[in-house]
N, CA, C and O atoms as a Tripos MOL2 file, in Angstrom:
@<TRIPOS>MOLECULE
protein
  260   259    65     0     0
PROTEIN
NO_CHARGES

@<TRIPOS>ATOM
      1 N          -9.9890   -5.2880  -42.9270 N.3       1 UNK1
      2 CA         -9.8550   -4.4690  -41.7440 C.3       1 UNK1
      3 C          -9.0340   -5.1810  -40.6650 C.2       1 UNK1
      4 O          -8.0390   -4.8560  -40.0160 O.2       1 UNK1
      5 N          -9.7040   -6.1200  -40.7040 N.am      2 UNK2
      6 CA         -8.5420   -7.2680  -39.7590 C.3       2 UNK2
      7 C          -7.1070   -7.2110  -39.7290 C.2       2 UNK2
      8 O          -6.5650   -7.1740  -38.6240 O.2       2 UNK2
      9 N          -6.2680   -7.1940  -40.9830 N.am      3 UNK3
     10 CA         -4.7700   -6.8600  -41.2610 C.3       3 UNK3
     11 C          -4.5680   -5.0600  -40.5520 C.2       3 UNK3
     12 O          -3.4860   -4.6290  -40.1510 O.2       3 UNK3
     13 N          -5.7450   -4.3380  -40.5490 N.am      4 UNK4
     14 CA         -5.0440   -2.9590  -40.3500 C.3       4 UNK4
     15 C          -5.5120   -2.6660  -38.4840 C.2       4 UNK4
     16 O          -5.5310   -1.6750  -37.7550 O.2       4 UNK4
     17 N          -5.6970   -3.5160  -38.3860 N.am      5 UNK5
     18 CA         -5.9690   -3.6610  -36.6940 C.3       5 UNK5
     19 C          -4.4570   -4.6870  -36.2170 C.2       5 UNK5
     20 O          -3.8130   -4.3350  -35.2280 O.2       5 UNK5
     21 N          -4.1440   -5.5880  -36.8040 N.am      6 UNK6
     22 CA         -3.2210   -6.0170  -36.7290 C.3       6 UNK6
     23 C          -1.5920   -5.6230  -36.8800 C.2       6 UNK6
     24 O          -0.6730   -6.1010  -36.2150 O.2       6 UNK6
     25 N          -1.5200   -4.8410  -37.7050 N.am      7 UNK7
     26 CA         -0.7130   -3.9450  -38.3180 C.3       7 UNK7
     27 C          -0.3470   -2.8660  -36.8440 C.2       7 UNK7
     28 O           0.5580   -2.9570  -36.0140 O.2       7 UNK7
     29 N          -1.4870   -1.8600  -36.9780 N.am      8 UNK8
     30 CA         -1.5390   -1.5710  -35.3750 C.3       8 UNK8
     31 C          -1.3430   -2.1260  -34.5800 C.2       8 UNK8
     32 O          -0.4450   -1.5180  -33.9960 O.2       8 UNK8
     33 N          -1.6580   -3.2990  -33.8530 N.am      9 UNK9
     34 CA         -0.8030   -3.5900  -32.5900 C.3       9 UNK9
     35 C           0.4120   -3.8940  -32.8780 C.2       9 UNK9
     36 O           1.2020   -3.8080  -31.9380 O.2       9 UNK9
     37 N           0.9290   -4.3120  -34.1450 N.am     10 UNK10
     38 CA          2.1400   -4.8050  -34.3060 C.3      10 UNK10
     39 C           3.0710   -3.4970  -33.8930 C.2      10 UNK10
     40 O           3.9290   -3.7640  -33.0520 O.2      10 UNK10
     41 N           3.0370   -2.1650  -34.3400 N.am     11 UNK11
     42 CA          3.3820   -1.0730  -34.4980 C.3      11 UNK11
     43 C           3.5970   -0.6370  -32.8540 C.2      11 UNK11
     44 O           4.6050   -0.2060  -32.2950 O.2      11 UNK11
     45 N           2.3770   -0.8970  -32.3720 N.am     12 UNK12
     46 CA          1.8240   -0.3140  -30.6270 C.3      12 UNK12
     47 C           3.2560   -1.2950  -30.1420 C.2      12 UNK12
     48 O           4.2530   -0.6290  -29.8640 O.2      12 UNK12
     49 N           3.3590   -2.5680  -30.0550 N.am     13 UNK13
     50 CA          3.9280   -3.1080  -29.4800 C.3      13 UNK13
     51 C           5.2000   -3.3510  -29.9330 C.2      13 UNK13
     52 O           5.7640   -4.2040  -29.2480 O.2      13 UNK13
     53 N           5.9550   -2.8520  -30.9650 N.am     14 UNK14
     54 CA          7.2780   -2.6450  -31.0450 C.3      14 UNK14
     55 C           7.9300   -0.9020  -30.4720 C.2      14 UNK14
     56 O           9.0860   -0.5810  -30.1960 O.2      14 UNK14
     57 N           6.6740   -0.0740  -30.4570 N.am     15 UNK15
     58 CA          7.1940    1.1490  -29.9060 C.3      15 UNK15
     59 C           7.1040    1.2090  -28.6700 C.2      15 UNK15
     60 O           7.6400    2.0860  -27.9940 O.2      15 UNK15
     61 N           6.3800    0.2350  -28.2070 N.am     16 UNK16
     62 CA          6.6470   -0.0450  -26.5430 C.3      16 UNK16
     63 C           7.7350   -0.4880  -25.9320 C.2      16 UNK16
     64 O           8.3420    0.0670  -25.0170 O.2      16 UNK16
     65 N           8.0980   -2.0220  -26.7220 N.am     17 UNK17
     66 CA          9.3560   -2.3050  -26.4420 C.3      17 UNK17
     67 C          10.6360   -0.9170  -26.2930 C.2      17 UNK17
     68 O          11.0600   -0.2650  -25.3390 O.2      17 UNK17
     69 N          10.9560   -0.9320  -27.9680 N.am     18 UNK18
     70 CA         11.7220    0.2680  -27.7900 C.3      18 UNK18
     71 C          11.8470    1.4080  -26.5750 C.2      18 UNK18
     72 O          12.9360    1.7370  -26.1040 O.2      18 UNK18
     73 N          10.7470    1.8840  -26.2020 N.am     19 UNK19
     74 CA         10.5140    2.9030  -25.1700 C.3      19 UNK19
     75 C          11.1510    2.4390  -24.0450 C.2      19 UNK19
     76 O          11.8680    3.0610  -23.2610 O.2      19 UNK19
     77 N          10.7590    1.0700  -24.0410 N.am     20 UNK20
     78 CA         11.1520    0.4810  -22.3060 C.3      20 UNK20
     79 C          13.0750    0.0490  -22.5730 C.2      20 UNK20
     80 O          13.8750    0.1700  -21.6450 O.2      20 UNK20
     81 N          13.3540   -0.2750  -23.5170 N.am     21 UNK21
     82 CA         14.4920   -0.5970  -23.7450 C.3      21 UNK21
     83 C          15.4800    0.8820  -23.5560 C.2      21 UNK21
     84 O          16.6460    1.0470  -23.2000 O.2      21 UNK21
     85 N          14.5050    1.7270  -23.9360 N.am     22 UNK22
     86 CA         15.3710    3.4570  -23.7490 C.3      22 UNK22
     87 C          15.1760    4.0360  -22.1610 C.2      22 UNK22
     88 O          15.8680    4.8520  -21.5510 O.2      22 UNK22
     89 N          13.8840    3.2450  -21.7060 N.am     23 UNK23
     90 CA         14.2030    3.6680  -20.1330 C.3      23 UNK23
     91 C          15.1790    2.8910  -19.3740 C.2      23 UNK23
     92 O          15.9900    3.4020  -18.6030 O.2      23 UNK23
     93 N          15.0770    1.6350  -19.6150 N.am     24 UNK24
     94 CA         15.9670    0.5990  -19.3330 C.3      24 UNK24
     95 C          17.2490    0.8480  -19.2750 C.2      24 UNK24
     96 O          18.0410    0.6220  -18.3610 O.2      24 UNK24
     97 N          17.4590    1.4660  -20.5980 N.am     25 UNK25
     98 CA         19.1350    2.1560  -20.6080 C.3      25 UNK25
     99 C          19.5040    3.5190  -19.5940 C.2      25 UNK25
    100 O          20.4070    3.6880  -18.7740 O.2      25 UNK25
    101 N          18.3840    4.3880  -20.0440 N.am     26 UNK26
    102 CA         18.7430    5.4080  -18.9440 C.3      26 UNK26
    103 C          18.9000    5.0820  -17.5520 C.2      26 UNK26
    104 O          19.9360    5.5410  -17.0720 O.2      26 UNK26
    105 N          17.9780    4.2450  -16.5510 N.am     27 UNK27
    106 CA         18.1530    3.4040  -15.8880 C.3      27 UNK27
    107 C          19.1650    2.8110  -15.1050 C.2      27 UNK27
    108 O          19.3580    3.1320  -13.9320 O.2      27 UNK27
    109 N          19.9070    1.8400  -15.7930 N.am     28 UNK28
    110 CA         21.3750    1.8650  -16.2430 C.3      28 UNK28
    111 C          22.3320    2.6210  -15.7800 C.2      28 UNK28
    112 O          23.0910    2.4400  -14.8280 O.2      28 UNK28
    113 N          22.2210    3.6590  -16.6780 N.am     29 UNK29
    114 CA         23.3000    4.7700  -16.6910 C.3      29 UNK29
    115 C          23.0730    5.3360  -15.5760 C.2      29 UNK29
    116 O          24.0140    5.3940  -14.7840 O.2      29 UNK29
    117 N          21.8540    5.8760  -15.2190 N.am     30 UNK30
    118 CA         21.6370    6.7050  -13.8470 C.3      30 UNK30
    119 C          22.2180    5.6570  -12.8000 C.2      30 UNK30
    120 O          22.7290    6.1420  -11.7900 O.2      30 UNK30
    121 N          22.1980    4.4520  -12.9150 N.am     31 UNK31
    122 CA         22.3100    3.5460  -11.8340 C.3      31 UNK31
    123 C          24.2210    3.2680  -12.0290 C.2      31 UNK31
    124 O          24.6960    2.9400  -10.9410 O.2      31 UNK31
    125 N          24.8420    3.3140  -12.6860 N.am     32 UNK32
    126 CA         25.9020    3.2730  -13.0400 C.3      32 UNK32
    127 C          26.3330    4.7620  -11.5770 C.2      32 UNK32
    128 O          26.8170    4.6450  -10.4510 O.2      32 UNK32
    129 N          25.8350    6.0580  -12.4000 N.am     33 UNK33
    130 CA         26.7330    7.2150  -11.9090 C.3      33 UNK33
    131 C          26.4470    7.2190  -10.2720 C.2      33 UNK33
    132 O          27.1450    7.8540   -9.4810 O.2      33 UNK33
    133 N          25.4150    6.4830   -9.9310 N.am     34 UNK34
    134 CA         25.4740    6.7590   -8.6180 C.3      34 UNK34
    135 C          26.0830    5.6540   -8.0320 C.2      34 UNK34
    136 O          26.0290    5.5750   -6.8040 O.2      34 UNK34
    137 N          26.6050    4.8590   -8.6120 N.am     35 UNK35
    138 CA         27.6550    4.3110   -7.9350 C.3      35 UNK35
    139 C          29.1920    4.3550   -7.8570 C.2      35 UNK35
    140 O          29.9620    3.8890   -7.0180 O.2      35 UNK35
    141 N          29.4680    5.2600   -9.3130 N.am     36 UNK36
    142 CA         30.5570    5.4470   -9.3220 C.3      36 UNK36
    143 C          31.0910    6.8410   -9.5170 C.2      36 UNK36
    144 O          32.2380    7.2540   -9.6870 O.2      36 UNK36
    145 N          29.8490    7.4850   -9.4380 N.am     37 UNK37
    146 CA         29.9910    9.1600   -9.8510 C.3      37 UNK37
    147 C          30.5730    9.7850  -10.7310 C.2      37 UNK37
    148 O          30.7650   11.0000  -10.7020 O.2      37 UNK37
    149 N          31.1070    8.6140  -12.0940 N.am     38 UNK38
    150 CA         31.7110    9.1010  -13.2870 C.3      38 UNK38
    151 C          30.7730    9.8410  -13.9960 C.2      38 UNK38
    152 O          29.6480    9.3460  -13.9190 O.2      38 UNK38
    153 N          30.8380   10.7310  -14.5770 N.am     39 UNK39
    154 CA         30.5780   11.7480  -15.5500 C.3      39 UNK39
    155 C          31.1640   12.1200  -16.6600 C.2      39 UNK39
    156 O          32.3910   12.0170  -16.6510 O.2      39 UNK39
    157 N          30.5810   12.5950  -17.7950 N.am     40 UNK40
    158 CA         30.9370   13.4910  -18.9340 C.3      40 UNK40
    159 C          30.2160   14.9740  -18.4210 C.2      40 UNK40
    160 O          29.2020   14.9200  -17.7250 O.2      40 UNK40
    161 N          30.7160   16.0820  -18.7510 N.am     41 UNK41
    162 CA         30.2120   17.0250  -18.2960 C.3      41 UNK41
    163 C          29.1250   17.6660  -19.8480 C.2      41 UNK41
    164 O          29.3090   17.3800  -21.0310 O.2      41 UNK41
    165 N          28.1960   18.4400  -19.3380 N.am     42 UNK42
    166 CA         27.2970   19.0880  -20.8670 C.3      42 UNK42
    167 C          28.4490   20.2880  -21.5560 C.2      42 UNK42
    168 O          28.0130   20.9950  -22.4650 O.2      42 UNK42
    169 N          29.4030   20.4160  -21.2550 N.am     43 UNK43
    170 CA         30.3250   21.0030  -22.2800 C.3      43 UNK43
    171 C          31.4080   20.0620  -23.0150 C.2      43 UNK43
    172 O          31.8230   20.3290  -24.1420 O.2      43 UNK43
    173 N          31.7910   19.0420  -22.3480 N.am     44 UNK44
    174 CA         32.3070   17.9170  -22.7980 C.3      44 UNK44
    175 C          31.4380   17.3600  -23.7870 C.2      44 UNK44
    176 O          31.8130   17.6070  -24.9340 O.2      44 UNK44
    177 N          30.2900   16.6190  -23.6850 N.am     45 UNK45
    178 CA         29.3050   16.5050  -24.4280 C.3      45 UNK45
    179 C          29.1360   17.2010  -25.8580 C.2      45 UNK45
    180 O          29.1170   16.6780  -26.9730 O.2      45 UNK45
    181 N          29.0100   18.6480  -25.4520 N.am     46 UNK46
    182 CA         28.6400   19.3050  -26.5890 C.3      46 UNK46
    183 C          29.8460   19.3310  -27.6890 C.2      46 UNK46
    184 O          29.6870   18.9990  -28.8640 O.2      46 UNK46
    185 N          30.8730   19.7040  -27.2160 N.am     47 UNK47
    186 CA         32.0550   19.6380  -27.5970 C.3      47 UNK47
    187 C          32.3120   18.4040  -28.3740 C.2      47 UNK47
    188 O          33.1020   18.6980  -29.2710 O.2      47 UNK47
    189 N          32.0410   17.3460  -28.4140 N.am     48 UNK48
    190 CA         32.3400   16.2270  -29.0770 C.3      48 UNK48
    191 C          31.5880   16.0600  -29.9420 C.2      48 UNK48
    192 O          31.9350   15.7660  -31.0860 O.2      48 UNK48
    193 N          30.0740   16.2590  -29.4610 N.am     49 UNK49
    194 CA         29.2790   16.5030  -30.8380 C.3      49 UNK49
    195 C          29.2370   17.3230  -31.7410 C.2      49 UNK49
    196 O          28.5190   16.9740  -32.6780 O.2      49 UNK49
    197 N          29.9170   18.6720  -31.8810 N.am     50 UNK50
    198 CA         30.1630   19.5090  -32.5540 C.3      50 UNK50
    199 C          31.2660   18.9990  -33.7570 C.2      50 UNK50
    200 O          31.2830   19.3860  -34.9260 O.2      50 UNK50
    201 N          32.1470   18.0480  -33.1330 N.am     51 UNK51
    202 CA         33.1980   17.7020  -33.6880 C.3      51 UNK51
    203 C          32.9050   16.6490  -34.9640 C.2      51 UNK51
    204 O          33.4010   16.4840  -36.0790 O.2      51 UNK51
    205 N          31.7310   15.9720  -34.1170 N.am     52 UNK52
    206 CA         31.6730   14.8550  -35.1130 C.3      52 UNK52
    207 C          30.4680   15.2660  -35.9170 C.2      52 UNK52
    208 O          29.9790   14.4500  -36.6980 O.2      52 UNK52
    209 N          29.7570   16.9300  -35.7370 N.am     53 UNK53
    210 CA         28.8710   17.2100  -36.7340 C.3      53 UNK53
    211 C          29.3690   17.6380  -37.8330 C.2      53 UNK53
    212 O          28.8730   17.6170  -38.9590 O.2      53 UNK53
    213 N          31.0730   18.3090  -37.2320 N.am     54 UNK54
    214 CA         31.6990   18.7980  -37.8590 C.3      54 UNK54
    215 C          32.6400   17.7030  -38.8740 C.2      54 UNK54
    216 O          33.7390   18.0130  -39.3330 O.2      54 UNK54
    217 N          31.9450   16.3490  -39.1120 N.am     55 UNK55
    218 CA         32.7230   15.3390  -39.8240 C.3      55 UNK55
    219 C          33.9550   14.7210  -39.2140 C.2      55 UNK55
    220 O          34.5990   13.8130  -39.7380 O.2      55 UNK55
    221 N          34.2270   15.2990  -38.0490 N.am     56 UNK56
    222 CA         35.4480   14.9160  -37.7010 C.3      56 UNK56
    223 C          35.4610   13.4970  -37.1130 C.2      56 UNK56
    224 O          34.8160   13.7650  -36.1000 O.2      56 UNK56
    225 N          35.7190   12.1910  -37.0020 N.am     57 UNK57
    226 CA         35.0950   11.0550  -36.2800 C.3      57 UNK57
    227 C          36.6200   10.9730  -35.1070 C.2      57 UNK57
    228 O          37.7980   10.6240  -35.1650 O.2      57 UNK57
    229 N          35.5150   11.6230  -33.9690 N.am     58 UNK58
    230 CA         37.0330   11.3850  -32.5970 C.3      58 UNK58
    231 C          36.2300   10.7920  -31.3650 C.2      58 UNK58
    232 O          35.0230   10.9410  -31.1690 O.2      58 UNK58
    233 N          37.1890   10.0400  -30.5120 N.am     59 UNK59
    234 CA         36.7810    8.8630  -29.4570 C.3      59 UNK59
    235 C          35.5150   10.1970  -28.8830 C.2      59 UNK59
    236 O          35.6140   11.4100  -29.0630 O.2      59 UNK59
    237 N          34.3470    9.4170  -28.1500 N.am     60 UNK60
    238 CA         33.5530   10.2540  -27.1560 C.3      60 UNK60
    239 C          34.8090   10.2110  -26.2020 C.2      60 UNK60
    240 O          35.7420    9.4090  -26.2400 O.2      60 UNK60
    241 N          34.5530   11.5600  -25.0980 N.am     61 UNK61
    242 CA         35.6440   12.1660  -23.8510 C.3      61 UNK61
    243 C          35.0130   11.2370  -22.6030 C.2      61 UNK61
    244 O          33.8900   10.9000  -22.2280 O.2      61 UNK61
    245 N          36.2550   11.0470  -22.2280 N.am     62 UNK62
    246 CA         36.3440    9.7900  -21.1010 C.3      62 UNK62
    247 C          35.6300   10.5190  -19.8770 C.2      62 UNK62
    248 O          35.8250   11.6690  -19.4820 O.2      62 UNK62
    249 N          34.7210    9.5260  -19.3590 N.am     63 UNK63
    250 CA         34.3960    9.7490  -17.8380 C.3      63 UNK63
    251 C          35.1620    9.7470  -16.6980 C.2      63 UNK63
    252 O          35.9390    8.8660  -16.3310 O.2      63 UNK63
    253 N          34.8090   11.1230  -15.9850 N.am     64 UNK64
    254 CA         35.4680   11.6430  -14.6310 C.3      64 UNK64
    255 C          34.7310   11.4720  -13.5000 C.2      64 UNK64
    256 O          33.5330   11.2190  -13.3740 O.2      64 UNK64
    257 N          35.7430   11.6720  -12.5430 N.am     65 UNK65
    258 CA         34.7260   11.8140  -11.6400 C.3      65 UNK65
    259 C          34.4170   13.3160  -10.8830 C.2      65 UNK65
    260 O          33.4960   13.4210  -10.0730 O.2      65 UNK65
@<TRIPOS>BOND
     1     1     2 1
     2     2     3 1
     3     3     4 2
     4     3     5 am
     5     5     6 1
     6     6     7 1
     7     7     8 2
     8     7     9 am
     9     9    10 1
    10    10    11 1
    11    11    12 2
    12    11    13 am
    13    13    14 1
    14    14    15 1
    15    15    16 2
    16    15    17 am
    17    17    18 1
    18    18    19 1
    19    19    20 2
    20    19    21 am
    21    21    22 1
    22    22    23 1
    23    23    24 2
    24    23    25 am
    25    25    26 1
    26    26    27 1
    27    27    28 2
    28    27    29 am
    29    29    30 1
    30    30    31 1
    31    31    32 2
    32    31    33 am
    33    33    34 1
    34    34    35 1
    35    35    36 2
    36    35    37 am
    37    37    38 1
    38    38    39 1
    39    39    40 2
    40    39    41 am
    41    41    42 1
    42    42    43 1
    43    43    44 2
    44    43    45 am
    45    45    46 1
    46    46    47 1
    47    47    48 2
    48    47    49 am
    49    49    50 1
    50    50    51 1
    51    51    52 2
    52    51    53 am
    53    53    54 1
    54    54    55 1
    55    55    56 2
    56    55    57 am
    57    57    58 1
    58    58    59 1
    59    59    60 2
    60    59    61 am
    61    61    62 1
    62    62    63 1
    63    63    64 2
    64    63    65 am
    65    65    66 1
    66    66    67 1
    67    67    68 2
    68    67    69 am
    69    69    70 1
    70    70    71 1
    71    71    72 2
    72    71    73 am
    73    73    74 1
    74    74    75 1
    75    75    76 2
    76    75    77 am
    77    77    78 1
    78    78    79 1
    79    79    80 2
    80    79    81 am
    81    81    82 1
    82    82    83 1
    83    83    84 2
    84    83    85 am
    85    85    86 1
    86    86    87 1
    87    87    88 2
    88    87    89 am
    89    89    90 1
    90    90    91 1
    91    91    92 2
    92    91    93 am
    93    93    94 1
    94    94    95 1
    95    95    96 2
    96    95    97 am
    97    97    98 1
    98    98    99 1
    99    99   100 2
   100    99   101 am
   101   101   102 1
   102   102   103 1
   103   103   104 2
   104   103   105 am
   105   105   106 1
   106   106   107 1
   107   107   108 2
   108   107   109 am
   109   109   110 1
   110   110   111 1
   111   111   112 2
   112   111   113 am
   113   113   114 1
   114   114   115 1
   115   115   116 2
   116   115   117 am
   117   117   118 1
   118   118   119 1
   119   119   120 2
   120   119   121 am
   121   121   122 1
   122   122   123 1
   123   123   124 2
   124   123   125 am
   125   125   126 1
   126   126   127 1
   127   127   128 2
   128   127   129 am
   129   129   130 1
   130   130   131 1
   131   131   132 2
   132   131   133 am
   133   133   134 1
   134   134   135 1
   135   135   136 2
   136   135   137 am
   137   137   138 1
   138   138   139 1
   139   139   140 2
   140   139   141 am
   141   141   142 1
   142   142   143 1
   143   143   144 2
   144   143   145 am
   145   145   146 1
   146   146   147 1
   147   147   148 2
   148   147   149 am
   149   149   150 1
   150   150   151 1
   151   151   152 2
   152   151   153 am
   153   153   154 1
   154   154   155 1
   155   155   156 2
   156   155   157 am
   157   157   158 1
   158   158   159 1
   159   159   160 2
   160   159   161 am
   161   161   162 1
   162   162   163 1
   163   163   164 2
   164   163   165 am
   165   165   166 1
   166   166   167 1
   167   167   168 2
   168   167   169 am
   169   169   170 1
   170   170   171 1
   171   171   172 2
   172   171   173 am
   173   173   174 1
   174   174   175 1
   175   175   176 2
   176   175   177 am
   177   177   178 1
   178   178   179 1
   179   179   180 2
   180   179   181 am
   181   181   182 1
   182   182   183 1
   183   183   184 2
   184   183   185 am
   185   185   186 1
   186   186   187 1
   187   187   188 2
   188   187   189 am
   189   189   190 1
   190   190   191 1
   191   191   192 2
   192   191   193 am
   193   193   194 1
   194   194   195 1
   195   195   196 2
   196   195   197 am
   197   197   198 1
   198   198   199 1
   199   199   200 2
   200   199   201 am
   201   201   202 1
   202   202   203 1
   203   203   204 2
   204   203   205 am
   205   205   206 1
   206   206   207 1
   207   207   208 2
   208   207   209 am
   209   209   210 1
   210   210   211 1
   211   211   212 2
   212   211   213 am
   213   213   214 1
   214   214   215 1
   215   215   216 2
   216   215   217 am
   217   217   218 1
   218   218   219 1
   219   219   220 2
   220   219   221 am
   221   221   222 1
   222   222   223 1
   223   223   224 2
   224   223   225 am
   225   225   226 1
   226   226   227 1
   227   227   228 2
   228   227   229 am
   229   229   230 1
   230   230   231 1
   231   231   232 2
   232   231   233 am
   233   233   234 1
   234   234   235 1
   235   235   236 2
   236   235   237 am
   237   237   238 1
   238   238   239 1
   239   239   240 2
   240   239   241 am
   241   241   242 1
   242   242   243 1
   243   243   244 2
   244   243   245 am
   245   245   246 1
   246   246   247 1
   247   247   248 2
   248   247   249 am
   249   249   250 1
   250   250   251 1
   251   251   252 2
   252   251   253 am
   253   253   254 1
   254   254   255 1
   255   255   256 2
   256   255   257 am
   257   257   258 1
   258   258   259 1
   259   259   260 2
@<TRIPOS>SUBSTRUCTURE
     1 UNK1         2 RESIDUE 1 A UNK
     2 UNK2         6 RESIDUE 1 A UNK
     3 UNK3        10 RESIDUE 1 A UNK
     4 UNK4        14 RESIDUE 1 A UNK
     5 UNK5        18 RESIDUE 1 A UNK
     6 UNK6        22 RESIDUE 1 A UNK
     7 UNK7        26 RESIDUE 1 A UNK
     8 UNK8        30 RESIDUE 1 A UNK
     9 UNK9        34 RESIDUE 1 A UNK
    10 UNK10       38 RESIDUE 1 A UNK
    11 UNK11       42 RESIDUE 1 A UNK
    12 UNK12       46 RESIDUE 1 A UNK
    13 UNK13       50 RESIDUE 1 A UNK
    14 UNK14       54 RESIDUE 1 A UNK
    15 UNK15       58 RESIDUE 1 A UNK
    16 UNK16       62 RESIDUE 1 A UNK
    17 UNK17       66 RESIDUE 1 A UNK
    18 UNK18       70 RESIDUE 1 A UNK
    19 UNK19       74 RESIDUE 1 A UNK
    20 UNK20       78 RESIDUE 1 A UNK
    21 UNK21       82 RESIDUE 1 A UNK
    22 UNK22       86 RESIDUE 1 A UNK
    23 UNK23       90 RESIDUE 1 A UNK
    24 UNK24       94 RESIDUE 1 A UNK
    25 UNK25       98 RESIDUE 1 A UNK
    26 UNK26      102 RESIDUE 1 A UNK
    27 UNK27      106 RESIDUE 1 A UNK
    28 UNK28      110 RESIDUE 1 A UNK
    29 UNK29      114 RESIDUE 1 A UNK
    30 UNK30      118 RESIDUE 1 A UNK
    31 UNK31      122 RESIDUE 1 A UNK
    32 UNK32      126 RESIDUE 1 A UNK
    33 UNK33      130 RESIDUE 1 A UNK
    34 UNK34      134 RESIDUE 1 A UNK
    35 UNK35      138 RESIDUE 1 A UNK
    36 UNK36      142 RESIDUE 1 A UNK
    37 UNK37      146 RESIDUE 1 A UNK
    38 UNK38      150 RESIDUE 1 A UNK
    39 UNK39      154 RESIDUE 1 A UNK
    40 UNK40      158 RESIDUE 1 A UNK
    41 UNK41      162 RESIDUE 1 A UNK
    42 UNK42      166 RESIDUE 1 A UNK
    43 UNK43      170 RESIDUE 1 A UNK
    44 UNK44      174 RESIDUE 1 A UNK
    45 UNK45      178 RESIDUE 1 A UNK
    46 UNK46      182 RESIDUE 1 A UNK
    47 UNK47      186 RESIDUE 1 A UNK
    48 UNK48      190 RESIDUE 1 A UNK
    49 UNK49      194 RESIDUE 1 A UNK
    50 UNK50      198 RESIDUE 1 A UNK
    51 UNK51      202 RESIDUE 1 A UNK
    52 UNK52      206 RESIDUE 1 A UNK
    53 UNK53      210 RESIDUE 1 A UNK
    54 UNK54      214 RESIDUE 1 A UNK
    55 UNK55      218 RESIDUE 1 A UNK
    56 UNK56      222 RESIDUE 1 A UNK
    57 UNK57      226 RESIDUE 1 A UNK
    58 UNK58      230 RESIDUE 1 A UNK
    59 UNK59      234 RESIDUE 1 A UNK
    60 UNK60      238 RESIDUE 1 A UNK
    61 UNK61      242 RESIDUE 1 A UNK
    62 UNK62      246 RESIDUE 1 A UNK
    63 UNK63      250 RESIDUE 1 A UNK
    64 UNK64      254 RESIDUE 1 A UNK
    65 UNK65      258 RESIDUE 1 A UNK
């Protein structure tokens, strides 16, 4: 029982990390645009992902402001 209590925290505490590493990034980024007010827009966005769902492999669309 000991290994499956262990197992568990091992699990607890790598999905924590991760989590904080994904707020961390958003973070980041939010902290990025408000300083420089660059953007991709959600049609820009979508648009690129369509492309590359569509197999196509093209640069992500450059940030504006």
């Amino acid at each position: 029982m000991h290994w499956l209590m262990r197992e568990a925290i091992e699990q607890y505490v790598t999905r924590e990390e991760q989590r904080e590493a994904f707020r961390q990034e958003a973070l980041d980024a939010w902290n990025y645009y408000q300083s420089t007010g660059r953007h991709v827009t959600a049609e820009e966005a979508d648009a690129w992902l369509a492309e590359l769902e569509a197999g196509n492999d093209i640069e992500p669309p450059v940030s504006h402001t």
